[in-house]
N, C-alpha and C positions, 0 to 999 in steps of 0.2 A: 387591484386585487391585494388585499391585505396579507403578511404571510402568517399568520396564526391560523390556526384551522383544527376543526373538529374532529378529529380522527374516526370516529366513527360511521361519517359521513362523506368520508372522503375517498371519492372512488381509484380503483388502484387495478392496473396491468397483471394478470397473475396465471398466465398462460406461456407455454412455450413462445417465440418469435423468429419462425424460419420459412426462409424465401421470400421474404418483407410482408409475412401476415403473420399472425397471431394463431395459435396449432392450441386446441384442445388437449386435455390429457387427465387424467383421474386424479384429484385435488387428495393428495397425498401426507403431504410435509408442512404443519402448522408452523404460522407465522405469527411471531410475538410483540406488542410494543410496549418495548423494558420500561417506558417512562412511566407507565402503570399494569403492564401483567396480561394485560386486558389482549383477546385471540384477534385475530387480524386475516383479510383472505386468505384460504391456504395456498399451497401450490403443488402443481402434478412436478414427480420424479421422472426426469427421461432415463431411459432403459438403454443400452445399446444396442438397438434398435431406433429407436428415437434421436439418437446423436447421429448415427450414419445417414441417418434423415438429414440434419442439419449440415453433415459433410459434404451429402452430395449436394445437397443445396447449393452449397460454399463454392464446388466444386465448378458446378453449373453456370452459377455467374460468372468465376472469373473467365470460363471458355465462350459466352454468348457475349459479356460487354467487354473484353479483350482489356480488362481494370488493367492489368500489369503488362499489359504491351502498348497500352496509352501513353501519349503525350505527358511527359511529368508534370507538363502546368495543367492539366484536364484535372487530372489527380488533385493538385494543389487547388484550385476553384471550387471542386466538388468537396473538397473536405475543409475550406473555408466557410462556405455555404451552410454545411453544417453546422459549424461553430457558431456562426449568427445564429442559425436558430436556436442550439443549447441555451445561449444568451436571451435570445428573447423569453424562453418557455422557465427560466429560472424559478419563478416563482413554485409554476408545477412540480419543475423538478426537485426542487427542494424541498416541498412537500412530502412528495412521493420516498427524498432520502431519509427525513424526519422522522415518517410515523412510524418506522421499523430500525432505525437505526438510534447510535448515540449522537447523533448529530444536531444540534440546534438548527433551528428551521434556518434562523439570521445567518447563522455563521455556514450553514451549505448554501446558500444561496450568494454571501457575499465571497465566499473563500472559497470553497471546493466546486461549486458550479463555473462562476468564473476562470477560475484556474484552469479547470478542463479546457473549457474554452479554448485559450491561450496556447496549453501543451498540443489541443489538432493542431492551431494554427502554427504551433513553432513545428512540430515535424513535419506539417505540407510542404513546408519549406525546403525541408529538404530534397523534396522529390526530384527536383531542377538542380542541383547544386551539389548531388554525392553521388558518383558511379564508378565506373570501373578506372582502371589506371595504365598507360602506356610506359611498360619497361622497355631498360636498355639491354638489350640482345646484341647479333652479331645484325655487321653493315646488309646483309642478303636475307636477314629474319624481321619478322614481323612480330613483337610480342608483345599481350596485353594481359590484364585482368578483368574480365567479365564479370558484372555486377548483375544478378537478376532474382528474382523474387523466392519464394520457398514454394509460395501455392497456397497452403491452407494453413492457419495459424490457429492453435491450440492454447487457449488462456484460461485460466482460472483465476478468482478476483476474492478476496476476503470480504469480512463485513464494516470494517472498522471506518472505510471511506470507498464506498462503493462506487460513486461516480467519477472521483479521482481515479483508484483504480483502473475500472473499465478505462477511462481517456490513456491511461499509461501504455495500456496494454493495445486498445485500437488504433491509437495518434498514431505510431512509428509502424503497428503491421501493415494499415491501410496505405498510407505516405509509401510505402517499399512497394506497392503493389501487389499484396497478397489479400486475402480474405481470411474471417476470421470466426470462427465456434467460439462462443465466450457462457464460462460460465459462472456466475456471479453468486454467493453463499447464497445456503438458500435462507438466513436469516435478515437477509435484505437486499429482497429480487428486485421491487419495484423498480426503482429508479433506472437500473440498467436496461430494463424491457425499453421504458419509454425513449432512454435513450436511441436503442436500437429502433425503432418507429420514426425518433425524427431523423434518423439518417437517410431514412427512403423518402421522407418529404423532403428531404435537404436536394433530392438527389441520385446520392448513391445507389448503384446499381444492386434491386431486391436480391437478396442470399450473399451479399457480399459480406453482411452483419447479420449472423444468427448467435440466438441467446437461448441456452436450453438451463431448464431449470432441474434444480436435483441435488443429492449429495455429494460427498465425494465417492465413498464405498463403490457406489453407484454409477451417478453420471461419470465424476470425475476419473476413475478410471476407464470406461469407457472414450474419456478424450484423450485420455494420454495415452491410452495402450491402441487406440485405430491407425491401422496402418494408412492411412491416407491423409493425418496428419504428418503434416514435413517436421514442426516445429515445437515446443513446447513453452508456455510463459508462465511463471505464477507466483501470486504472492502469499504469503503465510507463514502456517508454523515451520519450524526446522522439523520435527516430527511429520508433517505430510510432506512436506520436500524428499525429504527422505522415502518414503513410501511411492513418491512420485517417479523419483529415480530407479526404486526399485522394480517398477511398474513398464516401465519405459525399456529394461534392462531384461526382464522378461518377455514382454512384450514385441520388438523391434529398438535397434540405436536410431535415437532422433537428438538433436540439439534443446538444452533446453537452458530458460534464466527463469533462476530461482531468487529470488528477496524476501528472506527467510529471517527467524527469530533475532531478538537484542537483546542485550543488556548492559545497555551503553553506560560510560562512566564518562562521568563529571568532575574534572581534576580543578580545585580554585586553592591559589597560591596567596600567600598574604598578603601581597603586595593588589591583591583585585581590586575593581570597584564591588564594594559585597554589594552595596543595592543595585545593581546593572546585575549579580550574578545570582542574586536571590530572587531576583524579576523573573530570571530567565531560565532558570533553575524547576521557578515555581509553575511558569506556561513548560517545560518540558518535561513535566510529571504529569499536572493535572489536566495540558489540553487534554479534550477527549477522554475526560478521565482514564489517563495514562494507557488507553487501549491504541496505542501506535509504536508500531515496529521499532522506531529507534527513537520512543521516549529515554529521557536520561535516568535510569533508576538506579544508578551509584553514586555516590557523590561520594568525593574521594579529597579530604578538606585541610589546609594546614593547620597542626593542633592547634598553636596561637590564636586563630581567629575562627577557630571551632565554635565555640561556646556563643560568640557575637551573631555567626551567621546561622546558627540551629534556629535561635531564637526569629531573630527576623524571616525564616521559613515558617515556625510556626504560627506564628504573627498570617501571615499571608493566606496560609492551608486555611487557617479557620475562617476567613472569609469567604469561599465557596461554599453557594448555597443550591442547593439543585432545584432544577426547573424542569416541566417535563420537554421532551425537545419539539413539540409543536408550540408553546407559545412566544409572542412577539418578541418578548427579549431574553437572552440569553444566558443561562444558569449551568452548573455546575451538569454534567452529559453523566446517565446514567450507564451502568454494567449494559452490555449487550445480552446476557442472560441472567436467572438463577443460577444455572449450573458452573454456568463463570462468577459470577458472586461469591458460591460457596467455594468454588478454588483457588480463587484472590485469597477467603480468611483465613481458610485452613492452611496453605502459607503461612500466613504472619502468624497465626495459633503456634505453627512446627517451628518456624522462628523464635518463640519467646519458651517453647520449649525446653531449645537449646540455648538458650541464655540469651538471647536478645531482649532488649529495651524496647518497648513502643513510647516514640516523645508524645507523639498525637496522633491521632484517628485511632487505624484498629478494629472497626467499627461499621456497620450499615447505618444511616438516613432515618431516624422514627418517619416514614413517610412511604407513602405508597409507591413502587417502582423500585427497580434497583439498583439501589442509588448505594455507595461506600464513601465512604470519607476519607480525604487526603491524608495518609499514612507517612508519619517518619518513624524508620529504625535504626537503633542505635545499638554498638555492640557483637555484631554478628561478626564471627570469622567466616576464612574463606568455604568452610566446609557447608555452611548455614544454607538451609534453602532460599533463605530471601537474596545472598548472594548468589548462590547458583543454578537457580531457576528462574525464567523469566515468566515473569509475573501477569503481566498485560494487564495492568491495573494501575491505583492512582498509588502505590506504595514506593517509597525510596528507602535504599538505605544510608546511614552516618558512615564513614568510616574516617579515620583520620591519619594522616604522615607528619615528620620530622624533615625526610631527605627527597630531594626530586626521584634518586632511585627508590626509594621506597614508595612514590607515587604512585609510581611507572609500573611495578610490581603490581600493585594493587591494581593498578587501570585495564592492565593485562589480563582479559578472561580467557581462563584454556579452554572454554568453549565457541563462544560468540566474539565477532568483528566486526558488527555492522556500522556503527558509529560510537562518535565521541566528543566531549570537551571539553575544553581548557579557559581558564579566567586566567589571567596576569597580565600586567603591564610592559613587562620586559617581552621585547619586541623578539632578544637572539635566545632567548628560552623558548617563545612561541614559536618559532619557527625549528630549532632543534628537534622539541616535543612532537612537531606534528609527525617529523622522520619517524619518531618510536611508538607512535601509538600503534596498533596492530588492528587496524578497523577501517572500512571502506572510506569512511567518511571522518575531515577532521572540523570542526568549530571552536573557533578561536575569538571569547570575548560576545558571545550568543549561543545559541542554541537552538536547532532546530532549521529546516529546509527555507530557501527565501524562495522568488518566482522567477528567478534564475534558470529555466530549463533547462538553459547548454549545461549543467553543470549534471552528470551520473552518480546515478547512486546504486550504491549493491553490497552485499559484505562480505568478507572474509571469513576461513574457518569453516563453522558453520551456520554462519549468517546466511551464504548463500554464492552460487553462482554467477559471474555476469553481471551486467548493467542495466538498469531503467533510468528514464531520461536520457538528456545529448545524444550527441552523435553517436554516441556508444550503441545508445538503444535501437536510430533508423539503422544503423549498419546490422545488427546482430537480427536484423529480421528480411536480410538480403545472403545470400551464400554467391560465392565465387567460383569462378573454373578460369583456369589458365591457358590461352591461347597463344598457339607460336605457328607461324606461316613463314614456309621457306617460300622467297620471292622469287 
């Protein structure tokens, strides 16, 4: 099977998926694909009615296949099994993440499919290897930590990497023993539906994995405010974090992790390698055309070797050329919407407003789809929108320093923590800097996530909540209680 494909003929999942079937619902909420404009199946909004559908579902299974009172290695088999099959059906699925998303056919199927994969198989792992803990008490007491499931797991999934995503959010609730309602934007449902379909051939016990489609307004409140959710996961803007919270706070107190907005700074000292840090500079704007949470859209630059490395960015930006994301090889990922298109420019518009520079871009793609062009800005203070609003787009700003303190200043956003990084050579400055950065995550000499599971990620601030990935994540989808027995 070749992975290019004709989107128009490519048939696509666009139904509810609760109790391991596929649930009708009234084709509500148009589905777009940005790499030409062109309408795509729609899909039904669940109502809450429709979600407590999917709850008791959730609910169902776990008391009929006893998921989380299972054997940890059943757990770990049954969500291995899974993983095989992702792997095998890659093509599919990276199809199905292509024609609605910005994702190049090539690169979801070699990166973001794969990767899934990987993340079930690393948290199955855990299921055998993390549980409760015996403390030390008095000689006539008995005292432990009791590790045990929530029950039913409440997710919500962006558009930006919908199958990553969804794995982040199922790999660690499934592996803990709970079940899970997930609900996936509804700007690119696909792939998560069929997700959920091969977990029931993999195996897993039907309503363990239900996927309701919908908004937030809508579904998404609905899952956060049911009181029969334990839990809450989700990834997004800091703007719906916030609303989520608030929701949950009306609603019923529930736990939740949130990995919420960035606007990560990119500190390079003169002593860097500038082409290692303009390579990596350049993948941490324009992957994805810079629609990911902790793309680096500061660059924070020593003045001396300003003027050398602007140039070799620009150099680089002009070589993106966009593709749409269904064919064979891989181009430049277009806007996920218009309506995001037009809020990417009018940014940089309010930017040069206020006195900023555009070096390059600035600009949409003469080409059909919504495509922008790799953006540098030059000039902006801290007050500037393109500094302080996160953009989710292919745009960066210039700024420049003198003094490490005045780096470090700069690096420091009084609003976002999510991530960051650093270029230089000097091993006992890298290591000082990562103490002061104010951000979940540090990168020292790269840029961007490796396939490193064990390692969590989450922000600071109002980055966000909590952990995804490691250990951090199988645990934070387990709650404890404290046991003491007089002997």
């Amino acid at each position: 099977m070749t992975l290019a494909f004709n989107p128009s003929s490519l048939s696509v999942p666009a139904r509810h998926h609760i109790g391991g079937q596929y649930v009708e619902g009234e084709l509500e909420i148009p589905v777009t694909a940005p790499s030409s404009g062109d309408a795509l199946q729609p899909i039904p909004r669940a109502d809450a009615a429709m979600v407590d559908r999917a709850v008791q579902s959730a609910r169902t299974a776990l008391k009929t296949s006893g998921w989380g009172q299972a054997a940890p290695r059943e757990r770990l088999r049954a969500l291995c099994r899974w993983a095989d099959l992702i792997e095998q059906e890659a093509v599919r699925l990276a199809q199905l993440e292509a024609v609605c998303s910005a994702r190049p056919v090539a690169q979801a199927k070699a990166g973001d499919i794969a990767i899934s994969a990987e993340q079930i198989r690393f948290f199955a792992e855990f299921a055998d290897k993390e549980g409760g803990d015996l403390v030390p008490v008095a000689a006539h007491q008995f005292g432990c930590i009791a590790s045990e499931p929530y029950g039913v797991i409440g997710a919500i999934t962006p558009w930006n990497f919908p199958v990553s995503m969804a794995a982040w959010k199922l790999g660690p609730a499934l592996a803990a023993g709970n079940a899970v309602v997930l609900k996936p934007s509804e700007m690119t449902p696909y792939s998560t539906l069929y997700m959920a379909e091969l977990a029931v051939r993999a195996g897993l016990p039907a309503g363990l994995v239900n996927v309701v489609l919908g908004d937030g307004p809508v579904t998404g409140s609905a899952i956060t405010g049911h009181p029969d959710i334990a839990k809450i996961s989700f990834t997004g803007s800091t703007r719906a974090g916030g609303q989520i919270m608030e929701n949950i706070a009306r609603t019923g107190i529930k736990p939740m992790t949130l990995e919420l907005g960035g606007k990560s700074p990119v500190v390079v000292f003169a002593d860097a390698d500038l082409d290692l840090a303009a390579d990596c500079i350049d993948r941490g704007i324009t992957a994805n055309a810079g629609q990911v949470c902790v793309a680096g859209s500061r660059l924070i630059v020593a003045r001396e070797i300003a003027e050398d490395l602007a140039a070799r960015l620009i150099e680089r930006f002009a070589r993106h050329q966009p593709r749409a994301t269904w064919e064979e090889e891989a181009g430049f990922s277009p806007i996920i919407s218009e309506n995001q298109l037009a809020r990417i420019d009018g940014i940089v518009r309010a930017a040069t407003d206020k006195g900023a520079e555009i070096l390059c871009g600035g600009e949409r793609f003469a080409r059909p789809g919504s495509f922008y062009r790799p953006t540098l800005i030059a000039g902006a203070d801290a007050e500037n929108p393109a500094i302080r609003e996160e953009i989710f787009g292919p745009v960066a700003t210039f700024q420049t320093f003198e003094t490490e303190e005045e780096a470090m200043a700069l690096a420091n956003h009084p609003t976002y923590g999510l991530c960051s990084g650093l270029f230089t050579r000097d091993l006992s400055r890298a290591l000082r800097l990562a103490r002061a950065f104010e951000a979940g995550t540090v990168w020292v000499n790269r840029y961007g996530r490796s396939r490193d599971h064990i390692l969590p990620t989450g922000g600071w601030k109002s980055s966000g909540l909590g952990k995804d990935l490691g250990r951090e994540a199988y645990n934070a989808n387990r709650r404890t209680k404290s046991v003491l027995i007089d002997l």
